[in-house]
C-alpha positions, 0 to 999 in steps of 0.5 A, spaced: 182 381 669 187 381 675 191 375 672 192 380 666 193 386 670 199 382 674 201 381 667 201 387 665 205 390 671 210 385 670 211 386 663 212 394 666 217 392 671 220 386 665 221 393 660 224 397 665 230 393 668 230 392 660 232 399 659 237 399 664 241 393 663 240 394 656 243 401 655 249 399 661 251 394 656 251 398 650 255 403 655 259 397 657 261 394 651 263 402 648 268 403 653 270 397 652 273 398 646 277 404 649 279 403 656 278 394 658 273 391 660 274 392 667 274 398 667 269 399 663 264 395 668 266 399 674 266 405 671 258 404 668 257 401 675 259 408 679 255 412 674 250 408 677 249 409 682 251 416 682 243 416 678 240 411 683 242 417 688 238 422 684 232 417 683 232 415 690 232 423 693 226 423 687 222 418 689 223 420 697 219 426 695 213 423 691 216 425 684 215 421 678 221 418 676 224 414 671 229 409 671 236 411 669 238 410 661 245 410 659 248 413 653 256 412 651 261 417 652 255 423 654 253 418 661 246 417 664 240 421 666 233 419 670 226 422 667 224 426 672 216 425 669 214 432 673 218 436 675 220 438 683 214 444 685 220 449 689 227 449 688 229 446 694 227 440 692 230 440 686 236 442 690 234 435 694 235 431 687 241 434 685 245 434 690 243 426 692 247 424 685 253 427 687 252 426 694 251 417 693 256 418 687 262 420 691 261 414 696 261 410 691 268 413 689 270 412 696 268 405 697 273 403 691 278 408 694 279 404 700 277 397 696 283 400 691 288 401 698 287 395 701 288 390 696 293 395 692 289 395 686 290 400 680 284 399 677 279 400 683 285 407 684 283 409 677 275 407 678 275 412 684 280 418 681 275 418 675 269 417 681 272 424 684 272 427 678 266 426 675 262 428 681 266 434 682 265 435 675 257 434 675 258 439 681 259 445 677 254 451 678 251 451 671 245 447 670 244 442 666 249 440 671 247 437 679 251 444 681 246 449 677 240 444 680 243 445 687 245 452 687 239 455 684 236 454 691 241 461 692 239 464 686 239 463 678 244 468 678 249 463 681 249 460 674 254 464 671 259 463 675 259 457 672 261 460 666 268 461 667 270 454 670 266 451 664 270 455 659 277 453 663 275 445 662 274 446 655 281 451 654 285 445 659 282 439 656 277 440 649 272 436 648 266 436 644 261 434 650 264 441 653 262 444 647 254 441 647 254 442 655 255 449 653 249 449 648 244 445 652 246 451 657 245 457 653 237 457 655 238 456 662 243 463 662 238 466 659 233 465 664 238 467 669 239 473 665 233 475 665 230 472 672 226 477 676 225 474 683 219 479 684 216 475 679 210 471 683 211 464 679 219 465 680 218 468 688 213 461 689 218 457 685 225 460 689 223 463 695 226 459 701 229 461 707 236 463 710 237 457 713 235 453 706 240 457 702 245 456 708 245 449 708 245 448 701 251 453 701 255 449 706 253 443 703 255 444 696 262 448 698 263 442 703 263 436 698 265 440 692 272 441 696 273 434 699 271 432 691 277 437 689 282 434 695 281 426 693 281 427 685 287 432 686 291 426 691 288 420 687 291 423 681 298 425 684 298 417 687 295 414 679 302 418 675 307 414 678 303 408 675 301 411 669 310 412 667 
């Protein structure tokens, strides 16, 4: 019986890393045939761990979570398999992802000027940019799951600078980001903070929403500054 059991945890554990490795390749080979192999490895590589840090922030505070799986061209998601009880430690997983993803970008920044790399220079613009992306206050997006630790509300400020991306680059993954985030304005429209499961769910201290605040302000600035210089520092290459 405990030979079976050992077993079955393997084959568990054998599935998981299945679901990882096996939809990394997929990705891998996908933007492989757009952007070069290496390219394609090291950007897989940093979208990695920018989900590691969500499942790490999620297993830390006893949320059953599953193992990243990566989709093409769309990126990657952990299955929280309950979600957060309060929204302070939803902030707490959201703000992980950016928060290691930004790392990430940062270790092949210095990588990229210590060996005069344009590839790691590149791995490292599209790092910033990503997780400064993901940090727009709307949810689905990190910024929406971090930011309703001030209020729901804050999500349509988000509107506009989602509608500014799609009018300076369209795309149609902007667009299906804007469906997926029509319910979630919604409930913003029609939250209530009086409401007994919204004031369990929402109430935090001021101490909270202030550290948060100055959490998310602080990154998204340094997220703005490196993608803005790393970009300035790529156009001379890209001629």
């Amino acid at each position: 019986m405990i030979k079976l059991l050992i077993l079955l945890f393997s084959a568990l554990k054998f599935g998981k890393l299945l679901t990882v490795g096996g939809t990394m390749a997929i990705s891998i080979v996908a933007y492989s045939f757009v952007f070069g192999w290496r390219y394609a490895v090291g950007f897989v590589l940093l979208i990695l761990v920018h989900e590691m840090g969500h499942y790490i922030a999620a297993r830390q505070r006893g949320l059953n979570v599953g193992v990243p799986t990566f989709i093409p061209f769309v990126g990657a998601w952990i299955q929280l398999k309950e979600q957060p009880m309060n929204a302070e430690t939803e902030a707490y997983v959201g703000f992980a992802g950016p928060l290691i993803g930004s790392i990430g970008a940062l270790v092949c920044y210095f990588l990229a000027r210590h060996y005069d790399s344009s590839l790691l220079l590149a791995l490292s613009y599209s790092g910033f940019f990503i997780n400064l992306f993901n940090l727009i206050p709307l949810s689905p997006f990190d910024g929406g799951r971090i930011t309703a630790v001030l209020s729901p509300r804050v999500w349509f400020f988000g509107v506009p600078i989602l509608l500014a991306m799609f009018l300076w680059r369209p795309s149609p993954m902007l667009i299906f980001v804007a469906i997926l985030a029509l319910p979630q304005l919604g409930r913003a429209f029609k939250y209530n903070p009086n409401l007994p499961e919204n004031a369990a769910y929402y109430s935090t201290s001021v101490e909270t929403k202030v550290t948060y605040g100055a959490y998310y302000l602080a990154l998204a600035a340094f997220l703005a500054v490196m993608s803005y210089e790393v970009h300035q520092m790529l156009a001379p290459l890209a001629r």
